[in-house]
N, CA and C of each residue as an Amber inpcrd file, in Angstrom:
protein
   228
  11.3440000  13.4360000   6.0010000  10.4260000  14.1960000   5.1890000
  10.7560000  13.9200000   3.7220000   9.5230000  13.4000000   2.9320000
   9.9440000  13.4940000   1.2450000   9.7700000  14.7990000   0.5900000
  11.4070000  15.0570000   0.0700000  11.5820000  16.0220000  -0.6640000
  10.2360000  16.7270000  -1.9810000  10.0820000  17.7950000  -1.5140000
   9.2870000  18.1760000  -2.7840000   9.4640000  18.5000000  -4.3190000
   8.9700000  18.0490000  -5.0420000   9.9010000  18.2340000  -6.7700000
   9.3750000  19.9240000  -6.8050000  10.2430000  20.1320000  -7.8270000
  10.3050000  21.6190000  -8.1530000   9.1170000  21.9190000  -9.1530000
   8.7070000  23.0080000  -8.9850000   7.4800000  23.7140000  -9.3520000
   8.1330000  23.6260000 -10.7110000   6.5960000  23.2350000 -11.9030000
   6.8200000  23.5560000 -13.0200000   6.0380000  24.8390000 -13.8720000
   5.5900000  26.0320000 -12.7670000   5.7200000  26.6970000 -13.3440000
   5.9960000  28.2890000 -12.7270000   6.4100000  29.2630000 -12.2850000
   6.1760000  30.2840000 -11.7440000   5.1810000  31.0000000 -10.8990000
   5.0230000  30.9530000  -9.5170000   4.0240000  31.6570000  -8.6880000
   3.3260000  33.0470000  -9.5320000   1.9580000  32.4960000  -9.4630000
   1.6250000  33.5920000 -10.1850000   0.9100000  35.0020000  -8.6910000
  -0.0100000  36.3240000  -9.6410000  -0.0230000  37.3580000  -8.8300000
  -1.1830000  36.3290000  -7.4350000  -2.0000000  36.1070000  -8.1250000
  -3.1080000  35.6850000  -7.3860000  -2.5910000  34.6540000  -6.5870000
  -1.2450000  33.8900000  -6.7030000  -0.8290000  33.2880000  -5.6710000
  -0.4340000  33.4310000  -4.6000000   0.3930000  34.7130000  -5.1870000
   1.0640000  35.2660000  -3.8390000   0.1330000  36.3860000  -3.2420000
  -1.1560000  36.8940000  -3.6330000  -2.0580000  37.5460000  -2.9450000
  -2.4740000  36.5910000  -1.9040000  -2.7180000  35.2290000  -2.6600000
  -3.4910000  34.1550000  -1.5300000  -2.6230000  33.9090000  -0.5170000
  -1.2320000  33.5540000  -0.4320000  -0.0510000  33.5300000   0.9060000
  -0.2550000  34.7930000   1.5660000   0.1400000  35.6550000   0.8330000
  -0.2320000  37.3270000   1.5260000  -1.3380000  37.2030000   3.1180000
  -2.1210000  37.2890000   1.9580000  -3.8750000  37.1700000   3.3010000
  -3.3500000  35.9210000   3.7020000  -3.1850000  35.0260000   3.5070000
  -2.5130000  33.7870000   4.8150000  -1.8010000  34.3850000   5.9600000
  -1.0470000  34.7410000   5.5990000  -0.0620000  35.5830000   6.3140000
  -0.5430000  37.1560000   7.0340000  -1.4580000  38.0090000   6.6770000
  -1.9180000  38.8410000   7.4720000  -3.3180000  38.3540000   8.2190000
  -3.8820000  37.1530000   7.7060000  -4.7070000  36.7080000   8.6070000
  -4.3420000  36.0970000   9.9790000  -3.2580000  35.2510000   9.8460000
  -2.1840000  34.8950000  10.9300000  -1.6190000  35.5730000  11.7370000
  -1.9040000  37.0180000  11.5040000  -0.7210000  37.6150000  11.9410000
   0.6750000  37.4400000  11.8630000   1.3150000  37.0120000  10.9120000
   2.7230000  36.6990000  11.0120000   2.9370000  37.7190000  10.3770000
   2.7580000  38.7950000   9.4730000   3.3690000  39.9770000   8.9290000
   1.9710000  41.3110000   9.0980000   2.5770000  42.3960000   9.4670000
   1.9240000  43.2220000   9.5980000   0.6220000  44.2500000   8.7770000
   1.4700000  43.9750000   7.6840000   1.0570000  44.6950000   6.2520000
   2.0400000  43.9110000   5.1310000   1.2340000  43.5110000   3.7000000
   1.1250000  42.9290000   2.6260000   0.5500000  44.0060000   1.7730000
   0.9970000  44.7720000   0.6100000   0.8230000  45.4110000   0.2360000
   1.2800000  45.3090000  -1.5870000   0.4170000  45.0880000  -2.1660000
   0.9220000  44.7120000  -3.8470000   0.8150000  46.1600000  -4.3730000
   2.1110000  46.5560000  -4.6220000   2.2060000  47.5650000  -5.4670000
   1.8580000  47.6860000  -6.7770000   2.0300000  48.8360000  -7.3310000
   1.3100000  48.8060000  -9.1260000   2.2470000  48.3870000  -9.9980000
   3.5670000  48.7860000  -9.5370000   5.0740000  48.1930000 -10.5380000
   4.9550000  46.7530000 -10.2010000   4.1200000  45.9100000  -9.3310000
   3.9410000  43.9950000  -9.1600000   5.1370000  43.7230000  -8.2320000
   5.7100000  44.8190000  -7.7770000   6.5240000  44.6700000  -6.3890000
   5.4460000  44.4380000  -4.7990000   6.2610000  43.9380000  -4.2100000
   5.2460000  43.5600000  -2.8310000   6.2040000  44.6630000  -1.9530000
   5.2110000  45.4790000  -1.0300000   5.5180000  45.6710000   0.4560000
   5.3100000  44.8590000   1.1600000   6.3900000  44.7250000   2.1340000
   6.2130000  43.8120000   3.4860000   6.4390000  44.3390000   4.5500000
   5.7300000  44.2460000   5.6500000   5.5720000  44.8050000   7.0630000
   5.8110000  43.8490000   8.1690000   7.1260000  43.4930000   8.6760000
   6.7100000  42.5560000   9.7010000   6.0790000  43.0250000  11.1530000
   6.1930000  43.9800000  11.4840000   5.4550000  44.8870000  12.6330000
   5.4050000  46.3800000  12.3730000   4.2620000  46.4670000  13.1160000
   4.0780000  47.8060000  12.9810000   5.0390000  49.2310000  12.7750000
   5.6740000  48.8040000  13.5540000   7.2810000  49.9320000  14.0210000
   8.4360000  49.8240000  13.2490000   9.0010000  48.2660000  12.2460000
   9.5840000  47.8680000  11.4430000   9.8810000  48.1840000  10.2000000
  10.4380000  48.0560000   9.2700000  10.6880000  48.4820000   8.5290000
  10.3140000  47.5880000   6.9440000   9.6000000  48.3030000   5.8860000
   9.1420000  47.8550000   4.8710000  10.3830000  47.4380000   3.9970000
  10.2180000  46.2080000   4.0350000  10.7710000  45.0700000   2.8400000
   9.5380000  45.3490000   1.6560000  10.7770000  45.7480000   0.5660000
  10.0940000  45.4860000  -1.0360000  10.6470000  44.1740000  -1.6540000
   9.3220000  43.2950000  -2.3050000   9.6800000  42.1720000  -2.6170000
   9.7970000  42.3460000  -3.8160000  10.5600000  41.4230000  -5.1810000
  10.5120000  41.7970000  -6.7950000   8.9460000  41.6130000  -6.9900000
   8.6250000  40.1480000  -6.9870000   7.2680000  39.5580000  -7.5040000
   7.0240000  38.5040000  -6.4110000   5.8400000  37.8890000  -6.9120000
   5.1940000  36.8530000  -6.6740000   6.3160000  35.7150000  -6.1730000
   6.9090000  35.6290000  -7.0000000   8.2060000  34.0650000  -6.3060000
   8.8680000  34.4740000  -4.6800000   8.9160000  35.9620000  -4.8190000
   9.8500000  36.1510000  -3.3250000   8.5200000  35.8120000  -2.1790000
   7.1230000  36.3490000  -2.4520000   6.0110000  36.5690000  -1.6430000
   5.9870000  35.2250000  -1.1460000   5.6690000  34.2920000  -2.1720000
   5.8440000  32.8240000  -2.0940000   7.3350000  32.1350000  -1.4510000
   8.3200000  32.5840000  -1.0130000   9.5830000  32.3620000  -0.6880000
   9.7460000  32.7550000   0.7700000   8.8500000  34.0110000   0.8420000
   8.6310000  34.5300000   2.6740000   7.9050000  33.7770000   3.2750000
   6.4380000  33.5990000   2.2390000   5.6260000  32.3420000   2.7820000
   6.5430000  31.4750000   3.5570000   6.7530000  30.6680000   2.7730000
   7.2160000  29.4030000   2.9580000   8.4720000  29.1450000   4.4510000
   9.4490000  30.3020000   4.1520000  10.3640000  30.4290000   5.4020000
   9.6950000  30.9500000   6.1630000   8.8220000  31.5690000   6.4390000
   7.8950000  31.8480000   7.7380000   7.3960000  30.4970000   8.2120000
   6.8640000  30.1100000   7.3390000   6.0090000  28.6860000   8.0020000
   7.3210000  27.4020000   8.1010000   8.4360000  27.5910000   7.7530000
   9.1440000  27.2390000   8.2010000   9.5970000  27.1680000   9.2560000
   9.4580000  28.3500000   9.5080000   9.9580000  28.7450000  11.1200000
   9.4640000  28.7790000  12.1650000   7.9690000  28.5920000  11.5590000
   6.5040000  28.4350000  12.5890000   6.4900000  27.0240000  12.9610000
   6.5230000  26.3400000  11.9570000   5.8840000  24.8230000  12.2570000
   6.4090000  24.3580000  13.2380000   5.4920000  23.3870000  13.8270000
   5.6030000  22.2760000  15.1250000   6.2150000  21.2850000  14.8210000
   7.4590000  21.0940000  15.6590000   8.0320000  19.6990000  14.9090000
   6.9960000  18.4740000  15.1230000   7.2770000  17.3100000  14.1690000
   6.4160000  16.4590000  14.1660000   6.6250000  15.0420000  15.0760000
   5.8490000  15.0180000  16.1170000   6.4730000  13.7810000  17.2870000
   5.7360000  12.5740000  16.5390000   6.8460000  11.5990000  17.0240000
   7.0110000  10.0120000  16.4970000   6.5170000   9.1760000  17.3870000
């Protein structure tokens, strides 16, 4: 896999709204919830317990290790 270069600039709100609804459309998290202080709730099931995220970079950081953990490895 080629390494990805590093972001040159900071996930913004509307980014991590757009992973968010990725992610509750998928069902992979229960509830996505943008607070008014620009902290995120996170729900991974119903019965579970709410993770508060700082901002946008962590939302974008769950993204990513979720679909990490989802993906299909790739046959050769």
């Amino acid at each position: 896999m080629i390494p990805r270069p590093p972001r040159s600039s900071d996930p913004t709100a509307a980014e991590a709204s757009a992973w968010a609804d990725v992610l509750l459309r998928r069902r992979l998290v229960h509830a996505a919830v943008l607070a008014p202080t620009g902290q995120w709730l996170i729900q991974a099931r119903p019965d579970g317990p709410v993770r508060v995220l700082d901002g946008p970079a962590d939302v974008v950081a769950l993204a990513a290790t979720i679909q990490h953990h989802t993906r299909r490895p790739e046959i050769r």
